[in-house]
mmCIF file of the N, C-alpha and C atoms, coordinates in Angstrom:
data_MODEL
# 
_entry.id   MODEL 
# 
loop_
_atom_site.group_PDB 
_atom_site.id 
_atom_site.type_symbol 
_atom_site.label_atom_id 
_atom_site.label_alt_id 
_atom_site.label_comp_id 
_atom_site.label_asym_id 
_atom_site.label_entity_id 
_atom_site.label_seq_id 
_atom_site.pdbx_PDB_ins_code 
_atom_site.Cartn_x 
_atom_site.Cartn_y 
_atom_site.Cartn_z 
_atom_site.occupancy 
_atom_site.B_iso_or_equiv 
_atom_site.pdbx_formal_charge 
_atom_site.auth_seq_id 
_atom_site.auth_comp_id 
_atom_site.auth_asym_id 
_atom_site.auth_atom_id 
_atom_site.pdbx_PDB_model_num 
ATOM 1   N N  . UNK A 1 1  ? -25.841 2.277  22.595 1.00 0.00 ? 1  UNK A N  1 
ATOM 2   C CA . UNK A 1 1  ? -25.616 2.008  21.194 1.00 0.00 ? 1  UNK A CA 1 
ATOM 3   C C  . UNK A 1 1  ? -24.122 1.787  20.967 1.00 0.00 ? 1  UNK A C  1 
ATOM 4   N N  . UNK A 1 2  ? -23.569 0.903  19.742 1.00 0.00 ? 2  UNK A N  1 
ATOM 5   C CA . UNK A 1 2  ? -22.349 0.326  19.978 1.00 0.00 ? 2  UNK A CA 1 
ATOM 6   C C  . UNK A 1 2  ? -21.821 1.613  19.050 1.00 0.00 ? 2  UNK A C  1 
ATOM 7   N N  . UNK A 1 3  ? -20.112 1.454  19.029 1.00 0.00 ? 3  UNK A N  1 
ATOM 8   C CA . UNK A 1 3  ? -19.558 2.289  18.684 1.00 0.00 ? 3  UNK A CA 1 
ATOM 9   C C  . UNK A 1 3  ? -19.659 1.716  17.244 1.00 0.00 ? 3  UNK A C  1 
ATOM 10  N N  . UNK A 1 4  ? -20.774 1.692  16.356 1.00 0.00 ? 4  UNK A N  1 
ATOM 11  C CA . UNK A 1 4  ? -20.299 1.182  15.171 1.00 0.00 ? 4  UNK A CA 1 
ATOM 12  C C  . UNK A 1 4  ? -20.951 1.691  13.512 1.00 0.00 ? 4  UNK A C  1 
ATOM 13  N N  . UNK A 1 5  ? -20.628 1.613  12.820 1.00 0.00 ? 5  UNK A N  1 
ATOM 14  C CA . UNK A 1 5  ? -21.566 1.735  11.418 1.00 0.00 ? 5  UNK A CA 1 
ATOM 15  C C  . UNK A 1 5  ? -22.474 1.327  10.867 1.00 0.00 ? 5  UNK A C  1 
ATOM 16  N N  . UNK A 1 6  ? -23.661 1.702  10.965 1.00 0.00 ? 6  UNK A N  1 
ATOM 17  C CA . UNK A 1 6  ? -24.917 1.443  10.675 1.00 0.00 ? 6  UNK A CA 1 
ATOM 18  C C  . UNK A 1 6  ? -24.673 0.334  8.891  1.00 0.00 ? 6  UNK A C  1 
ATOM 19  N N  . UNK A 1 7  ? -24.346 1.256  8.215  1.00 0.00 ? 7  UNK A N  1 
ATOM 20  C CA . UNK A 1 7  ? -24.093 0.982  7.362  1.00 0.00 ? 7  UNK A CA 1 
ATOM 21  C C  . UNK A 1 7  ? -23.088 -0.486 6.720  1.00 0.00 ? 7  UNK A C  1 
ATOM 22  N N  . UNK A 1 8  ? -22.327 0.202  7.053  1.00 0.00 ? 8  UNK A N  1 
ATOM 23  C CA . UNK A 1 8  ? -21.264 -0.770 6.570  1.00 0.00 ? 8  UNK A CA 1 
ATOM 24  C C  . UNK A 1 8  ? -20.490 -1.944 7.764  1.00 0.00 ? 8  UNK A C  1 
ATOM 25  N N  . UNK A 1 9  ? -20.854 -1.532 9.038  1.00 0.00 ? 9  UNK A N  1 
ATOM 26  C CA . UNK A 1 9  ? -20.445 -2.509 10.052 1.00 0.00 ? 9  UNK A CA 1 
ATOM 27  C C  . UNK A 1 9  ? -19.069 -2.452 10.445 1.00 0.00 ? 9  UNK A C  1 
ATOM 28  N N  . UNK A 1 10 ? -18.654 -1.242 10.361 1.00 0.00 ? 10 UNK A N  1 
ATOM 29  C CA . UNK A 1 10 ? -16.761 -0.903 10.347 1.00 0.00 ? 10 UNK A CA 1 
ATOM 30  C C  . UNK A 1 10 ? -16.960 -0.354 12.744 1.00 0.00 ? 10 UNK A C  1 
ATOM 31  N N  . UNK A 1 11 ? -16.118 -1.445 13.015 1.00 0.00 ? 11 UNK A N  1 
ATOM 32  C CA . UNK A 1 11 ? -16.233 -1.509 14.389 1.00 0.00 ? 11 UNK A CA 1 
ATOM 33  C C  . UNK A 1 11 ? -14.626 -0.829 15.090 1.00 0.00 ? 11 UNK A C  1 
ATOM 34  N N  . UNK A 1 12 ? -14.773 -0.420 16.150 1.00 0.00 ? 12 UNK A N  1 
ATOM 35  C CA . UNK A 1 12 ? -13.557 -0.190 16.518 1.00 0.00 ? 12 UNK A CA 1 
ATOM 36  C C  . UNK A 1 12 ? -12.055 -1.516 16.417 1.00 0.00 ? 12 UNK A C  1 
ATOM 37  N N  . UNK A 1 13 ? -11.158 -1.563 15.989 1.00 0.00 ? 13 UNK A N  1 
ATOM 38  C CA . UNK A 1 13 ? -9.979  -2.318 15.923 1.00 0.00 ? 13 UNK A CA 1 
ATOM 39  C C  . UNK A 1 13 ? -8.977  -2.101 17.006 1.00 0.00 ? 13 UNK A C  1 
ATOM 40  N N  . UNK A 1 14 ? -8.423  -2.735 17.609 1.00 0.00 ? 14 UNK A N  1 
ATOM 41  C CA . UNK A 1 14 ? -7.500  -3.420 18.656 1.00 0.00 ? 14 UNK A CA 1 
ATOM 42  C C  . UNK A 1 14 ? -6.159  -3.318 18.693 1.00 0.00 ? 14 UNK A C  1 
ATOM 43  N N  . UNK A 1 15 ? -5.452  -3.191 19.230 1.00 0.00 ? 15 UNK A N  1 
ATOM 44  C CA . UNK A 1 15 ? -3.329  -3.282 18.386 1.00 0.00 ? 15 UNK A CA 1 
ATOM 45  C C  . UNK A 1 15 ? -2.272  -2.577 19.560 1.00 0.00 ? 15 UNK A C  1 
ATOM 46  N N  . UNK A 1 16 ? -1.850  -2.430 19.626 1.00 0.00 ? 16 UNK A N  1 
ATOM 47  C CA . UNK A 1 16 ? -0.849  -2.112 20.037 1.00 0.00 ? 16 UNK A CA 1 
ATOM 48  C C  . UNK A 1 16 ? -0.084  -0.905 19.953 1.00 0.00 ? 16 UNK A C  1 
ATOM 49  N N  . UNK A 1 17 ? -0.127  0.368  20.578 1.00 0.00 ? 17 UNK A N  1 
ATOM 50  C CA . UNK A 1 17 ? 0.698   1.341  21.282 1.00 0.00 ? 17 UNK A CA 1 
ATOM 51  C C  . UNK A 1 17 ? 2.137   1.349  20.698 1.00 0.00 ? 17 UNK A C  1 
ATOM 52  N N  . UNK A 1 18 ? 3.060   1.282  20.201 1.00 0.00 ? 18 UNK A N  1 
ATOM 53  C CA . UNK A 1 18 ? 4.335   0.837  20.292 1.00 0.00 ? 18 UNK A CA 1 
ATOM 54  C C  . UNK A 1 18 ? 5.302   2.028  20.566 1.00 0.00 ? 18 UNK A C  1 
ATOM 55  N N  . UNK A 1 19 ? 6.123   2.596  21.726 1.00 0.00 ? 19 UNK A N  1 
ATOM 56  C CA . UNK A 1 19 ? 6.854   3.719  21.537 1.00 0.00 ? 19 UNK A CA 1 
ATOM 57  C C  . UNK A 1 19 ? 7.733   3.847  20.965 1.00 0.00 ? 19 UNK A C  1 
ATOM 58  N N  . UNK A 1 20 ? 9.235   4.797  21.221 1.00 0.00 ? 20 UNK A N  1 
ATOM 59  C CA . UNK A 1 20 ? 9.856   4.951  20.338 1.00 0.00 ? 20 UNK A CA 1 
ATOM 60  C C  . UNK A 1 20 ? 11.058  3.389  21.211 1.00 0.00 ? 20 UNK A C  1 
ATOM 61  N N  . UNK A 1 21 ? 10.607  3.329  22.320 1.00 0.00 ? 21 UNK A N  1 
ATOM 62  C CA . UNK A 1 21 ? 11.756  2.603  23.374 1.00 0.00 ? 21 UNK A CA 1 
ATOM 63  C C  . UNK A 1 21 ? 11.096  0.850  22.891 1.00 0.00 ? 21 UNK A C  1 
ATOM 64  N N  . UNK A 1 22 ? 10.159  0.729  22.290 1.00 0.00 ? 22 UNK A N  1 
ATOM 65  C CA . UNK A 1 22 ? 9.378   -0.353 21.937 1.00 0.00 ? 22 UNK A CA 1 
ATOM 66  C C  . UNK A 1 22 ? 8.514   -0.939 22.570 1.00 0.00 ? 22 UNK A C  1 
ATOM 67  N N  . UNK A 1 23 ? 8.744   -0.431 23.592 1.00 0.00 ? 23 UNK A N  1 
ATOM 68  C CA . UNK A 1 23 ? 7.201   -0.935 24.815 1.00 0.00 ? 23 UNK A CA 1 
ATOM 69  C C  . UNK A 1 23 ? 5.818   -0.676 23.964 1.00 0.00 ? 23 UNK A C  1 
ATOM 70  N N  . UNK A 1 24 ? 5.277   -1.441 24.561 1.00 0.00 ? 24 UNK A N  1 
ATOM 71  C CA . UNK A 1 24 ? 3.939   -2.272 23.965 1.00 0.00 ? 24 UNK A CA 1 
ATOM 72  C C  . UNK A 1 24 ? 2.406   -1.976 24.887 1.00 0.00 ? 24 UNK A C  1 
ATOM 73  N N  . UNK A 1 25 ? 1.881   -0.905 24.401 1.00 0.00 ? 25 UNK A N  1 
ATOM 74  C CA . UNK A 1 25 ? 0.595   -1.010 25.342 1.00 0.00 ? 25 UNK A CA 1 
ATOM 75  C C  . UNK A 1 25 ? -0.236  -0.945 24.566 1.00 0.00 ? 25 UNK A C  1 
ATOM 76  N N  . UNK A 1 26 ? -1.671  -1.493 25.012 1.00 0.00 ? 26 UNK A N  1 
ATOM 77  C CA . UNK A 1 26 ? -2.764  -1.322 24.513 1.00 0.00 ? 26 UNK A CA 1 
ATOM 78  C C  . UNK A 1 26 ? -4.050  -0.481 23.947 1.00 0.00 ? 26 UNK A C  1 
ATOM 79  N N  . UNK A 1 27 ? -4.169  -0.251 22.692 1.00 0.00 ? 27 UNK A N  1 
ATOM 80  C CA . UNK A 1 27 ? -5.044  1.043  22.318 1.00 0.00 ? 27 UNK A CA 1 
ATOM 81  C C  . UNK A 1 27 ? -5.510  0.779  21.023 1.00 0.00 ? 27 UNK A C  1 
ATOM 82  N N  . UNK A 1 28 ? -6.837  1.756  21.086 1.00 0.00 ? 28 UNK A N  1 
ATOM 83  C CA . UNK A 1 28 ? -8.176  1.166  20.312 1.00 0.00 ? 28 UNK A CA 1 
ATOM 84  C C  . UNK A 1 28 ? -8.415  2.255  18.815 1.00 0.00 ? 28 UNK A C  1 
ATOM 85  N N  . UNK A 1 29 ? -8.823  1.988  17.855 1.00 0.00 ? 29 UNK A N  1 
ATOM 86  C CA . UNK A 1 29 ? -8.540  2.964  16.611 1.00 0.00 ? 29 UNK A CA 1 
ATOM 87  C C  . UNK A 1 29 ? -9.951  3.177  16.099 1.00 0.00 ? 29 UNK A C  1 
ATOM 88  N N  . UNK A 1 30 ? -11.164 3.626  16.731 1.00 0.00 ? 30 UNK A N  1 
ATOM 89  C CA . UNK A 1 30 ? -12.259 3.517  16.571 1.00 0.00 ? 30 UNK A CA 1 
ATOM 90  C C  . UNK A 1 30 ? -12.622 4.435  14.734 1.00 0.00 ? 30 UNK A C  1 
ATOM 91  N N  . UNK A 1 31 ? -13.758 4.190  14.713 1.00 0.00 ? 31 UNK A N  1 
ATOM 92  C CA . UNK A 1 31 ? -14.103 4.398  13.293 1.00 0.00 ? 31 UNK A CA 1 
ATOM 93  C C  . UNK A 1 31 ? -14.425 6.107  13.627 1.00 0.00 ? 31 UNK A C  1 
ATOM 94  N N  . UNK A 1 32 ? -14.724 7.274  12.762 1.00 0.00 ? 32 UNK A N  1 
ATOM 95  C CA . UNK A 1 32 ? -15.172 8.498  12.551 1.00 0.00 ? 32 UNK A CA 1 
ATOM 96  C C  . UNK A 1 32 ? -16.575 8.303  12.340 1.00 0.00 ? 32 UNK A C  1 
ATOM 97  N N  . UNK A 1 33 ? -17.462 8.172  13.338 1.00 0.00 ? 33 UNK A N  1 
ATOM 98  C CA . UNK A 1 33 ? -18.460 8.101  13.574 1.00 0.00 ? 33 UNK A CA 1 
ATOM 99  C C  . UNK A 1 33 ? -19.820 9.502  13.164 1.00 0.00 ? 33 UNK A C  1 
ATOM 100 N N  . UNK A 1 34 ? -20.363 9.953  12.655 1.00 0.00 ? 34 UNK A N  1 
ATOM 101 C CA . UNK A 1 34 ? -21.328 11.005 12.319 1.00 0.00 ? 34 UNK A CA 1 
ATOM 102 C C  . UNK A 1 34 ? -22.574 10.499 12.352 1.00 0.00 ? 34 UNK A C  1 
ATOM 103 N N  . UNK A 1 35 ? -23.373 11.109 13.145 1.00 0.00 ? 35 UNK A N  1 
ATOM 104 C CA . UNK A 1 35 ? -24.656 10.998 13.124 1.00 0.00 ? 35 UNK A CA 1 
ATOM 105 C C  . UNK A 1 35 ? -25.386 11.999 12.021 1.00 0.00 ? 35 UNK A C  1 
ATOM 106 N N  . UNK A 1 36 ? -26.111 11.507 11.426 1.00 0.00 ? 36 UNK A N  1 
ATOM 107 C CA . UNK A 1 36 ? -26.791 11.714 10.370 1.00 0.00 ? 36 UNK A CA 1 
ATOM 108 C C  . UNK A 1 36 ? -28.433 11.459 9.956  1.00 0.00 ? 36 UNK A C  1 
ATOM 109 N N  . UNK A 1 37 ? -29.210 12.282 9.594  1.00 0.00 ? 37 UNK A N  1 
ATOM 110 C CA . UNK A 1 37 ? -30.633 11.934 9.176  1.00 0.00 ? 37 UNK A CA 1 
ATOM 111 C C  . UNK A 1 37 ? -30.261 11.251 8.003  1.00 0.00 ? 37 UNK A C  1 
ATOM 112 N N  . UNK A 1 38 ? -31.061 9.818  7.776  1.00 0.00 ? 38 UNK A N  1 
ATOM 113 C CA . UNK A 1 38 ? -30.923 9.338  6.562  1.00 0.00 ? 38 UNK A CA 1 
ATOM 114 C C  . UNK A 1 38 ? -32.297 8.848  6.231  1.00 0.00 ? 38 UNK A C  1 
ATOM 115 N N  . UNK A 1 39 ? -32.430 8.593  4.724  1.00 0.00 ? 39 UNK A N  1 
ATOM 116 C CA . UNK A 1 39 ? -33.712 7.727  4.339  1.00 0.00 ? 39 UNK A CA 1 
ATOM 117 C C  . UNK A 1 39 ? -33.551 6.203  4.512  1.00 0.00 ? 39 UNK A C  1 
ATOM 118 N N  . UNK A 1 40 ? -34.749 5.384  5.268  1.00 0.00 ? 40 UNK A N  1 
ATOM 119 C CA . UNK A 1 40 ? -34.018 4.338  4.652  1.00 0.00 ? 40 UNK A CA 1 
ATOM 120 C C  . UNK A 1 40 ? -35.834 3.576  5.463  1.00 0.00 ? 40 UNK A C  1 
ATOM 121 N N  . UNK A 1 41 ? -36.015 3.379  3.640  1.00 0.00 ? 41 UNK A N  1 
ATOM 122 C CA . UNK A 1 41 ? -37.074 2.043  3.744  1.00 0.00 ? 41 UNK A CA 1 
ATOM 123 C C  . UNK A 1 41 ? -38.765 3.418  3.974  1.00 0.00 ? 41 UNK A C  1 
ATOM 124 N N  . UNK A 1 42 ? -37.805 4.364  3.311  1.00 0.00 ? 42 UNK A N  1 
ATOM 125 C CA . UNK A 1 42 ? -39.054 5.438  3.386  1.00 0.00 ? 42 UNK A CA 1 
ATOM 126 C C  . UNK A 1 42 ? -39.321 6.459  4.571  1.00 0.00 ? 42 UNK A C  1 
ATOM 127 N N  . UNK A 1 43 ? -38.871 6.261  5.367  1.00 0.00 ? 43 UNK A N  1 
ATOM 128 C CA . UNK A 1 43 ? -38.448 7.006  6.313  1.00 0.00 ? 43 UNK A CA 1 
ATOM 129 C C  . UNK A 1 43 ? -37.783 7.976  6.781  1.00 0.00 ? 43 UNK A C  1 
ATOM 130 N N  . UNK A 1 44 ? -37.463 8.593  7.846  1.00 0.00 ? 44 UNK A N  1 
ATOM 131 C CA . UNK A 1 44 ? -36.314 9.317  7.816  1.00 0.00 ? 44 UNK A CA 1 
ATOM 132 C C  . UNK A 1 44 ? -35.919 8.921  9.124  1.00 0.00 ? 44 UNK A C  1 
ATOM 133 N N  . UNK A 1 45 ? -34.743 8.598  9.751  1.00 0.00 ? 45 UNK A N  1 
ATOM 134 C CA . UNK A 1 45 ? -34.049 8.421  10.701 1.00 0.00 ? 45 UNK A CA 1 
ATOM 135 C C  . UNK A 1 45 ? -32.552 8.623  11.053 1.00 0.00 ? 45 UNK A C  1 
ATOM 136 N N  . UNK A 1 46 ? -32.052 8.733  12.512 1.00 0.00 ? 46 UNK A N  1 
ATOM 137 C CA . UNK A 1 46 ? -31.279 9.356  12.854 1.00 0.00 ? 46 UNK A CA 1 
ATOM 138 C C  . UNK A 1 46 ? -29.763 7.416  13.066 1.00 0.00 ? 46 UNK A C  1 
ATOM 139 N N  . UNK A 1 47 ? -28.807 7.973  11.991 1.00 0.00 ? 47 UNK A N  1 
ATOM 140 C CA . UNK A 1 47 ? -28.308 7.051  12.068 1.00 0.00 ? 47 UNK A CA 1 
ATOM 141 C C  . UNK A 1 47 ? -26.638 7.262  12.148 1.00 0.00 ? 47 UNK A C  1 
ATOM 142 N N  . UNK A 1 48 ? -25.823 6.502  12.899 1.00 0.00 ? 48 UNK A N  1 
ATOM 143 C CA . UNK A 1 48 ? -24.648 6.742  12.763 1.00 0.00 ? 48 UNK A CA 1 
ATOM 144 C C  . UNK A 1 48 ? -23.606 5.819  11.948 1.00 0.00 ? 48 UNK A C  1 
ATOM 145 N N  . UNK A 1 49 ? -23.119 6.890  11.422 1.00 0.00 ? 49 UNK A N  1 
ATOM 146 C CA . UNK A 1 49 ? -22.658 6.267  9.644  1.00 0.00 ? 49 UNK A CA 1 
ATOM 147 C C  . UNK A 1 49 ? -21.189 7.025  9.705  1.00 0.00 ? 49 UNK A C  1 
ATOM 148 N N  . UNK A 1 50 ? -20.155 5.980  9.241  1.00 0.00 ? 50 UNK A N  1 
ATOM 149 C CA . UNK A 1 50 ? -19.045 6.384  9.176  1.00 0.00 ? 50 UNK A CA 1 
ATOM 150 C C  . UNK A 1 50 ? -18.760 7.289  7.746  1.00 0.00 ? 50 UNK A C  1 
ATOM 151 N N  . UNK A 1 51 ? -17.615 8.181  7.973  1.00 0.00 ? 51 UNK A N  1 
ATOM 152 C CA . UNK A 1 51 ? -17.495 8.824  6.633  1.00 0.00 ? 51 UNK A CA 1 
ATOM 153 C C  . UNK A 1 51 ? -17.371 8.459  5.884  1.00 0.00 ? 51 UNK A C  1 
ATOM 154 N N  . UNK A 1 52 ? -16.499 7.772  5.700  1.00 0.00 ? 52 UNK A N  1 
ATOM 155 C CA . UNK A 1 52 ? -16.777 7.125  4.496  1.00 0.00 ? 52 UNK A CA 1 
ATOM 156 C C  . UNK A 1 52 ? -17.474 6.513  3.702  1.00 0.00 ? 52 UNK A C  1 
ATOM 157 N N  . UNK A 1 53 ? -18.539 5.957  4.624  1.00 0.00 ? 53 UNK A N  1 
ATOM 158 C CA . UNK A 1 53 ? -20.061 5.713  3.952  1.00 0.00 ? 53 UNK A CA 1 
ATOM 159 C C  . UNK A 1 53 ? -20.477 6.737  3.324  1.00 0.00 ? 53 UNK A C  1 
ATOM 160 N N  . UNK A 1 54 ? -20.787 8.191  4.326  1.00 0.00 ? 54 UNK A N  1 
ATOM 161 C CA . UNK A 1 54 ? -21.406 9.057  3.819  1.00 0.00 ? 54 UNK A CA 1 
ATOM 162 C C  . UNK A 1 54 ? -20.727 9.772  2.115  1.00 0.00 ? 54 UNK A C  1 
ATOM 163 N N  . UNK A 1 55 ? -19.079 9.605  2.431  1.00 0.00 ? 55 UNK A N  1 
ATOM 164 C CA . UNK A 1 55 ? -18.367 10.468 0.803  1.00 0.00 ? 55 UNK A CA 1 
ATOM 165 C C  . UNK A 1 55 ? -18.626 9.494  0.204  1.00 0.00 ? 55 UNK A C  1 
ATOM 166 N N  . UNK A 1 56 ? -19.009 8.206  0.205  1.00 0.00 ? 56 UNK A N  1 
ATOM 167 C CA . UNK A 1 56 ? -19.053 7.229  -1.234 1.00 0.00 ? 56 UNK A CA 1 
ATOM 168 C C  . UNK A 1 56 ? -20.243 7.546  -1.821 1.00 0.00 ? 56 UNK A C  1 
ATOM 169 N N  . UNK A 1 57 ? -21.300 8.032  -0.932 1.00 0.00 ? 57 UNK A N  1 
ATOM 170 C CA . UNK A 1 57 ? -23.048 8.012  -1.487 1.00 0.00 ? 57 UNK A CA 1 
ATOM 171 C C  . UNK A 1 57 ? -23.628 6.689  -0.868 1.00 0.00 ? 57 UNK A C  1 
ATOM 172 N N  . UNK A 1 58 ? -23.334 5.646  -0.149 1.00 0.00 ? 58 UNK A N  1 
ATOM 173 C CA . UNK A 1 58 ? -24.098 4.549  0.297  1.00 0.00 ? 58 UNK A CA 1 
ATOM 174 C C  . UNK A 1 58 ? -25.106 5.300  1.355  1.00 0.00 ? 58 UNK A C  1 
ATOM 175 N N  . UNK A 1 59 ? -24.869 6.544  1.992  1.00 0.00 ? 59 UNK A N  1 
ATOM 176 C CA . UNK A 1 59 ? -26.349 6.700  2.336  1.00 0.00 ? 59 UNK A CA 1 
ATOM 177 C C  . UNK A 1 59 ? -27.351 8.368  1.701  1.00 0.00 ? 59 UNK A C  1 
ATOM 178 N N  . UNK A 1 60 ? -28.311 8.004  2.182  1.00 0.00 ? 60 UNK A N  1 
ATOM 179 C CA . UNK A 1 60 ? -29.053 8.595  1.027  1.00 0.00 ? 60 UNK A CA 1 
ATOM 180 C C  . UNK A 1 60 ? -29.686 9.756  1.961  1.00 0.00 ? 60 UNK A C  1 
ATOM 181 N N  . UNK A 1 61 ? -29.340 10.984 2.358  1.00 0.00 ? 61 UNK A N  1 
ATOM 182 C CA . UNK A 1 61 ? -29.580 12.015 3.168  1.00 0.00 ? 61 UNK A CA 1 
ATOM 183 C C  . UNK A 1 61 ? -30.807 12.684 2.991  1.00 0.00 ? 61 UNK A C  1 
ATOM 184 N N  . UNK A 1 62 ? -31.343 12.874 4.314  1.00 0.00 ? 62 UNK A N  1 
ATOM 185 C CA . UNK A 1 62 ? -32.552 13.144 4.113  1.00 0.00 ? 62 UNK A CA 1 
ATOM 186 C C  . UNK A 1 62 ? -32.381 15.142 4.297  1.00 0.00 ? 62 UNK A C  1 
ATOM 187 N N  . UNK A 1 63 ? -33.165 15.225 3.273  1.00 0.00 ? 63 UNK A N  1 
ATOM 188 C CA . UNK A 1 63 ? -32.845 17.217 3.028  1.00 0.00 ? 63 UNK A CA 1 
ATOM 189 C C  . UNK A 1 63 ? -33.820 17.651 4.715  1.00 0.00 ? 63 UNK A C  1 
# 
């Protein structure tokens, strides 16, 4: 399963390392990933949803 948001589609991003000497290496800023029971389409299933999905209310938690 990809590193990503069910929800909203927020994927890991790409960039650049930079030290204090300015050298330049490569490194990845992935999303805060939570797995979560949610409803969806009547159901209940196990889905991974970034936080910020979950503090806005876009998903709908199953008790």
């Amino acid at each position: 399963m990809a590193r990503a948001c069910e929800v909203c589609g927020k994927t890991p991003s790409r960039g650049n390392k930079v030290s204090h000497s300015n050298r330049k290496t490569h490194r990845v800023w992935r999303p805060n990933l939570q797995s979560a029971h949610a409803l969806l389409e009547g159901t209940v299933r196990r889905i991974k949803v970034c936080t910020r999905c979950l503090r806005s209310g876009r998903v709908v938690k199953a008790v």
